[in-house]
C-alpha positions as CSV (number, residue, x, y, z in Angstrom):
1,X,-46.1,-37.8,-55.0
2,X,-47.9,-37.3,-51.9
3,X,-50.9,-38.3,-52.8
4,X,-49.7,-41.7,-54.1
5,X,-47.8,-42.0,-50.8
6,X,-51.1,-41.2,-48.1
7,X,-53.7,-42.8,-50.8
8,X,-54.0,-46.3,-48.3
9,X,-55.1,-44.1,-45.7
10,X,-58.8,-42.8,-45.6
11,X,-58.0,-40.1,-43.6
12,X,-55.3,-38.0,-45.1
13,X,-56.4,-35.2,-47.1
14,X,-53.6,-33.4,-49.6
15,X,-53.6,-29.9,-50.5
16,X,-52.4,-28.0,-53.6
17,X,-52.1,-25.2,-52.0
18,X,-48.1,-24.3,-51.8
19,X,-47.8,-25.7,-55.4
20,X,-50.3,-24.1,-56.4
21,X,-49.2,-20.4,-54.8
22,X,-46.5,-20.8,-58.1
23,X,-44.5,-18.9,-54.7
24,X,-42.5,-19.4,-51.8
25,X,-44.6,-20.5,-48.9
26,X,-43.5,-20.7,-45.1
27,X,-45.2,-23.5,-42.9
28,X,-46.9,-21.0,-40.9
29,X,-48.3,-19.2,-44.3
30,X,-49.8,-22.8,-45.0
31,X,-51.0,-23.7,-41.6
32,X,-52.7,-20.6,-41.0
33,X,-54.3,-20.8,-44.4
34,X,-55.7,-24.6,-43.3
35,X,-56.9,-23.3,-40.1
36,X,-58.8,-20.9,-41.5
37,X,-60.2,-23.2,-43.8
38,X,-60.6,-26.0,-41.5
39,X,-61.6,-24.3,-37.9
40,X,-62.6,-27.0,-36.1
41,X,-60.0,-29.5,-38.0
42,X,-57.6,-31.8,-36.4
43,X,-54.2,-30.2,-38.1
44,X,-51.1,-32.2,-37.3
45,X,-48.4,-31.3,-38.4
46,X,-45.2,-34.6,-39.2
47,X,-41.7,-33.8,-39.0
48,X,-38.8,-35.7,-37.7
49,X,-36.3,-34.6,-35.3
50,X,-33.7,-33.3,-37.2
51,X,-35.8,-30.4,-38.9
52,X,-37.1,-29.9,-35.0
53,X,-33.6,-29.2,-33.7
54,X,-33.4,-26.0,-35.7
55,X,-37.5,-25.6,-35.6
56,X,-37.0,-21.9,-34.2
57,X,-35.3,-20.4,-37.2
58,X,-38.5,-20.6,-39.0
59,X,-40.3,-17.9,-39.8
60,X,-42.8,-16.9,-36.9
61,X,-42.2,-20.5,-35.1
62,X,-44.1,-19.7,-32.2
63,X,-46.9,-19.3,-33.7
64,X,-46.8,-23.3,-35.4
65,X,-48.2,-24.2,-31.7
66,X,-51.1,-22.8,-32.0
67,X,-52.0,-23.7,-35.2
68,X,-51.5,-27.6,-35.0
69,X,-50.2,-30.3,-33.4
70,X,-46.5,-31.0,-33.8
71,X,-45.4,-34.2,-34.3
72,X,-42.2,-35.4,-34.3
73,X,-40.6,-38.4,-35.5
74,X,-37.0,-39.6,-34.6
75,X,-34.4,-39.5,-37.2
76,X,-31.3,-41.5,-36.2
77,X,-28.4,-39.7,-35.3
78,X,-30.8,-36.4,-34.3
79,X,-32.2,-36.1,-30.5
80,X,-35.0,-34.6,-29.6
81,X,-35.2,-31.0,-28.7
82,X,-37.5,-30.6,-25.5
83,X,-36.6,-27.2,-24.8
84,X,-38.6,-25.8,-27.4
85,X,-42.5,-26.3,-25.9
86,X,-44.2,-28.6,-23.5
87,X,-44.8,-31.7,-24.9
88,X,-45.4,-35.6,-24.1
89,X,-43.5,-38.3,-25.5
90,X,-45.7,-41.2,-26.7
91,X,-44.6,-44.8,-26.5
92,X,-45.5,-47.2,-29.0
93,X,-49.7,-48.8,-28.0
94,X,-49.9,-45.6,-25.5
95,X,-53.5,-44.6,-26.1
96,X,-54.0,-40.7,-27.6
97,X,-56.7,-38.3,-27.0
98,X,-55.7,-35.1,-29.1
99,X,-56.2,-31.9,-26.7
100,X,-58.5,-29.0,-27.8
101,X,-55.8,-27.1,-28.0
102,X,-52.5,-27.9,-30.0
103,X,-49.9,-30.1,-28.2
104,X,-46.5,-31.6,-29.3
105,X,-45.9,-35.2,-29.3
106,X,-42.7,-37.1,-30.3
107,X,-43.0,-40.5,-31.3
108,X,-39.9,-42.1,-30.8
109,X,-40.5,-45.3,-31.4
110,X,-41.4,-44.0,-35.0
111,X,-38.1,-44.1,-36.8
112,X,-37.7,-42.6,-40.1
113,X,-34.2,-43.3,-41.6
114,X,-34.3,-41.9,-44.6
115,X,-35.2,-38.0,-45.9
116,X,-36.0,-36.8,-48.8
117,X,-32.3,-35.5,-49.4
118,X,-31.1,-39.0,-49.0
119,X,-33.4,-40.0,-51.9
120,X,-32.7,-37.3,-54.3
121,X,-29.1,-38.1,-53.7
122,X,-29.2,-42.0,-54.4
123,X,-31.0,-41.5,-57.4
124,X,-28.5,-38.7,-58.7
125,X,-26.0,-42.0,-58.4
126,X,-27.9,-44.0,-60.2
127,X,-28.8,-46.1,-56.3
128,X,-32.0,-47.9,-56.2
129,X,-33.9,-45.9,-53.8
130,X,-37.3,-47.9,-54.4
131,X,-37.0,-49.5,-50.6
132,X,-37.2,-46.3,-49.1
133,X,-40.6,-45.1,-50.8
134,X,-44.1,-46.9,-51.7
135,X,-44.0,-48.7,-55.1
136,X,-46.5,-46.1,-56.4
137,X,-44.4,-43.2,-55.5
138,X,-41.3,-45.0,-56.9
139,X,-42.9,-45.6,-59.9
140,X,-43.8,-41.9,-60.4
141,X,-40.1,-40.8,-60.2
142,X,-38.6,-43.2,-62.7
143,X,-41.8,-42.6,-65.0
144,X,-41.1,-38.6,-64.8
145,X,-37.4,-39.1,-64.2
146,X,-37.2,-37.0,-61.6
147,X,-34.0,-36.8,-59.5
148,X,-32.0,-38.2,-62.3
């Protein structure tokens, strides 16, 4: 489903990698794996606000600034946490130069409303969730009946 959902943009790559593992995977187990695969990549790392808030009850959290750049998205009704690690808030047009080293940026004039749970639970009442995702990835989970 990811790959339908980045496959208008150019520049995404998607990995197999935790699916493919056939284990559980942490975020740092991935990141460090794509670092050491990609050393002089651009990792950046999306997640909105409300996974953020609890961000250092992951495993080894510290060390997710150094391996990329965290970005974070608002999610309504979750504020941004900026007690965790330095970081610079962008506004929307702002130009961005990523540093050599990684940085955290929130984006809040990037909203995303709805999470995956919020999906999963629509269709498990039988909700059209189709607004909420691109018509390819839609497509996908009624064709494989997923979440039903």
């Amino acid at each position: 489903m990811v790959a339908l959902a980045v496959s208008p943009f150019e520049s995404f790559r998607v990995s197999s990698m935790e699916v493919d593992a056939m284990e559980k995977r942490y975020t740092v187990d991935t990141l460090e794996r794509l670092r050491a695969e990609n050393p002089n990549g651009e990792l950046l790392f999306v997640l909105g606000t409300d996974m953020y808030r609890d961000f250092e009850t992951w495993k080894n959290y510290r060390a997710l600034f150094t391996l990329a750049h965290i970005v974070v998205v608002h999610r309504p009704g979750f504020a941004f946490r900026e007690d965790l690690a330095p970081h610079r808030v962008l506004r929307e047009g702002d130009p961005v130069t990523l540093p050599g080293k990684p940085a955290v940026f929130y984006l809040p004039f990037v909203e995303q409303r709805v999470s995956s749970t919020d999906i999963r639970e629509a269709c498990h009442r039988g909700d059209d969730a189709s607004r909420w995702v691109p018509p390819a990835v839609w497509s996908y989970i009624g064709k494989h009946k997923l979440y039903s």
